[in-house]
N, C-alpha and C positions, 0 to 999 in steps of 0.2 A: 504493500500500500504506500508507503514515504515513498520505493521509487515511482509508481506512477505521479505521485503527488510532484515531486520533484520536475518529471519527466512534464508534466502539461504545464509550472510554472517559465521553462525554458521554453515550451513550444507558444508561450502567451509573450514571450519578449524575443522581438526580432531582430536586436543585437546576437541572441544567446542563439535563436534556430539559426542563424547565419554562420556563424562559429561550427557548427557542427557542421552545416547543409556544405560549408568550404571543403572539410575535410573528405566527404562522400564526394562530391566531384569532381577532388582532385585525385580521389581514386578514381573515376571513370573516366577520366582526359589518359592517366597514367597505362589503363590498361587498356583504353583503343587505342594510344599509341604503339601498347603494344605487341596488340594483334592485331595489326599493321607490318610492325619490323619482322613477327613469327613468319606472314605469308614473303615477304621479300625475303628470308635467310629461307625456308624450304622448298622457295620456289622460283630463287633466281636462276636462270634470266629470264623463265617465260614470264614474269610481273617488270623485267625492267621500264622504264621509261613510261610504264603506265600513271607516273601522279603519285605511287605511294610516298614515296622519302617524303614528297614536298609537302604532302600529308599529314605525316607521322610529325614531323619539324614543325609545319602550323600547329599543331595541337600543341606537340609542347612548349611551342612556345606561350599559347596561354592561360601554364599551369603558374606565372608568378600572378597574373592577373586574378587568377583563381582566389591565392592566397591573401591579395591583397582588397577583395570583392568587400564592400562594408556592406552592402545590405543585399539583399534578396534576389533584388527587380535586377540587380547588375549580375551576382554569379549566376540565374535563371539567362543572359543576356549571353552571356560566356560561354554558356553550357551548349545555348544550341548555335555558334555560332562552332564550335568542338564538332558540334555535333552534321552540320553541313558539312563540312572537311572530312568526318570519319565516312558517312553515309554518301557524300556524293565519290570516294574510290571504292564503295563496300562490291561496285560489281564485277571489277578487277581482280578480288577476292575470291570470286565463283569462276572455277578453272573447269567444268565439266559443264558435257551439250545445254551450252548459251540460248540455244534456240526454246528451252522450257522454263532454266534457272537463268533468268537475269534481274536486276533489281535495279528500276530507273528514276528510287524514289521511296521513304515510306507510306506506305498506306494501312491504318487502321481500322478504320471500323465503317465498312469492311476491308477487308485485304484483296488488294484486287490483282495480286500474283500469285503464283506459287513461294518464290520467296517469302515474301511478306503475310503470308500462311503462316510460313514456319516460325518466324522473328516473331507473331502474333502471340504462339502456342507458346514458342518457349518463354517469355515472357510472364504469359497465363501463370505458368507451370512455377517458374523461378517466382513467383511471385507470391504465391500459395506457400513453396516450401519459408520463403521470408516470412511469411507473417504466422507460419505453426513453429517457425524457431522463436519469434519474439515472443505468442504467448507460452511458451513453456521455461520463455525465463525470464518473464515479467515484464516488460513494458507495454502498452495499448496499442496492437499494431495500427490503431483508428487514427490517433494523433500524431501528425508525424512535424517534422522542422522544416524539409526546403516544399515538400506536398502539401500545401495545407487543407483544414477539413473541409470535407464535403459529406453527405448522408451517404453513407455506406461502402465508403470509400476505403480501404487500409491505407492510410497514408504512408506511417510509419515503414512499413511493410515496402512500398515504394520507392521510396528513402534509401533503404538499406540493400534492394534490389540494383540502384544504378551501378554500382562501380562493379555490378556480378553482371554485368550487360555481356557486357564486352567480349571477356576471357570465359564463361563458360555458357550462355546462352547465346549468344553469336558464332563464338568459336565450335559449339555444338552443331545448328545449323553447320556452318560451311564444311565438317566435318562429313554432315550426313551427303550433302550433294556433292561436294569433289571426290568422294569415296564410292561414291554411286550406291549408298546404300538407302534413299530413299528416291522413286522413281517419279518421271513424268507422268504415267497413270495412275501413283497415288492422290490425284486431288478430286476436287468434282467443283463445276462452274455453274454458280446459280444464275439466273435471268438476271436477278439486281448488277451481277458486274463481279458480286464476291466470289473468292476462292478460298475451297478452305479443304484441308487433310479431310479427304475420305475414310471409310472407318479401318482398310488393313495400315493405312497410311500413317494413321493415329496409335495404332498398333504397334505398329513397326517402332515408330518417334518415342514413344512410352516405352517401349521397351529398352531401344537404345539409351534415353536418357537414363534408369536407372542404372544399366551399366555405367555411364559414366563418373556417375554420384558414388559408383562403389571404385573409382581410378582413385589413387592413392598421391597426393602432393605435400608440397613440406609446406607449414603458412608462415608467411611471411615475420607476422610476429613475433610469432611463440615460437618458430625454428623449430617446429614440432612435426612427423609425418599423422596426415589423417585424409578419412577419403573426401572426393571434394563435395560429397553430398552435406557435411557437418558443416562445409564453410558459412552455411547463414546461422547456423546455432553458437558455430566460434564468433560473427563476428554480433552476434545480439548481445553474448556474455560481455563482449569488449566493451560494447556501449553500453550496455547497463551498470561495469566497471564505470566506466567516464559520470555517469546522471548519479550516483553514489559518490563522485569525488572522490575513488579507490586509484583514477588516472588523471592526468592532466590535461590527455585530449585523447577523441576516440582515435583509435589508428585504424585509416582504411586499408583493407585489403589490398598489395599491389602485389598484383600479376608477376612474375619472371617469366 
């Protein structure tokens, strides 16, 4: 109870969700940077000269801006201007039959690709497991700092999802399409324009992902090996460390 109490006093002063909401998104500039540099180091030279470096270099360069964001409306300002730069080489990134997976663009709701299908789901999915790590270890994943509230929204949960964007629900996706393990007749195309995973296709994506979540990586701050499925319950403890006062800032998750 004192951390939620704590946790909605900081989300009511927008000095304090600033403070936080810097540190989540200079995780998420850190790790589309780079799974950026991952696809150029496994896949030069067929990515040369396609725009990533100049990519990967725009982004980081504004990670001091990040740091230095005093309020909301400007690291929100930062965020997607990151996030143009990450999205508009993401289809450089899709090295298998172009003619099904390409991405000219996000689209949400609906999705009106196959890619944007997938980016949709995993998103879904990463977002769900964020917010059953926060309530299992106490903070409201409703109330979050850089999301703010809406009716029935998990904000928190959102929050805590960005800098998991990157490195394992994107890298997921292009995992499953450059590897050819999920197919151009896995989708189905509604009249509205939407495309979305057909149900072996859903099948297939769920199943892969929990493979993933049992792949094993060392995290960043704890120098600890664990699978990457725990990464959003490690980084809830972190933060609920930080809203206790037990650290002196949350540490975002950054990719290797």
């Amino acid at each position: 109870m004192l951390l939620r109490r704590e946790q909605y006093r900081i989300a009511d002063d927008p000095a304090r969700s600033c403070e936080i909401a810097r540190t989540m998104i200079f995780g998420k500039l850190c790790n589309g940077a780079a799974s950026i540099q991952r696809t150029l180091r496994d896949h030069a030279p067929r990515v040369a000269d396609c725009g990533l470096e100049n990519a990967a270099a725009n982004i980081r360069d504004m990670l001091p801006q990040v740091l230095a964001a005093a309020d909301l409306d400007t690291l929100r300002g930062i965020e997607g201007a990151a996030a143009t730069a990450y999205f508009g080489v993401f289809d450089h990134m899709l090295l298998n039959r172009k003619e099904a997976f390409f991405f000219h663009g996000r689209s949400r709701r609906p999705p009106l690709d196959r890619v944007n299908a997938m980016l949709s789901f995993a998103y879904s999915l990463l977002a769900h497991d964020c917010a059953s790590a926060l309530e299992s270890v106490g903070p409201d994943s409703y109330v979050g700092f850089l999301h703010r509230d809406r009716p029935g929204r998990q904000s928190l949960a959102l929050d805590l999802m960005e800098e998991l964007r990157p490195c394992f629900a994107d890298r997921f996706v292009l995992t499953l399409i450059n590897n050819r393990i999920i197919k151009p007749s896995n989708f189905e195309f509604r009249e509205s324009g939407a495309v979305l995973l057909a149900e072996e296709g859903r099948r297939t994506f769920l199943q892969k992902w929990q493979e993933r979540k049992r792949e094993t990586i060392t995290h960043p701050f704890l120098e600890e090996k664990l699978p990457w499925g725990l990464v959003p319950y490690v980084q809830s403890l972190l933060l609920a460390r930080y809203l206790r006062g037990d650290l002196e800032e949350y540490p975002p998750f950054l990719w290797k």
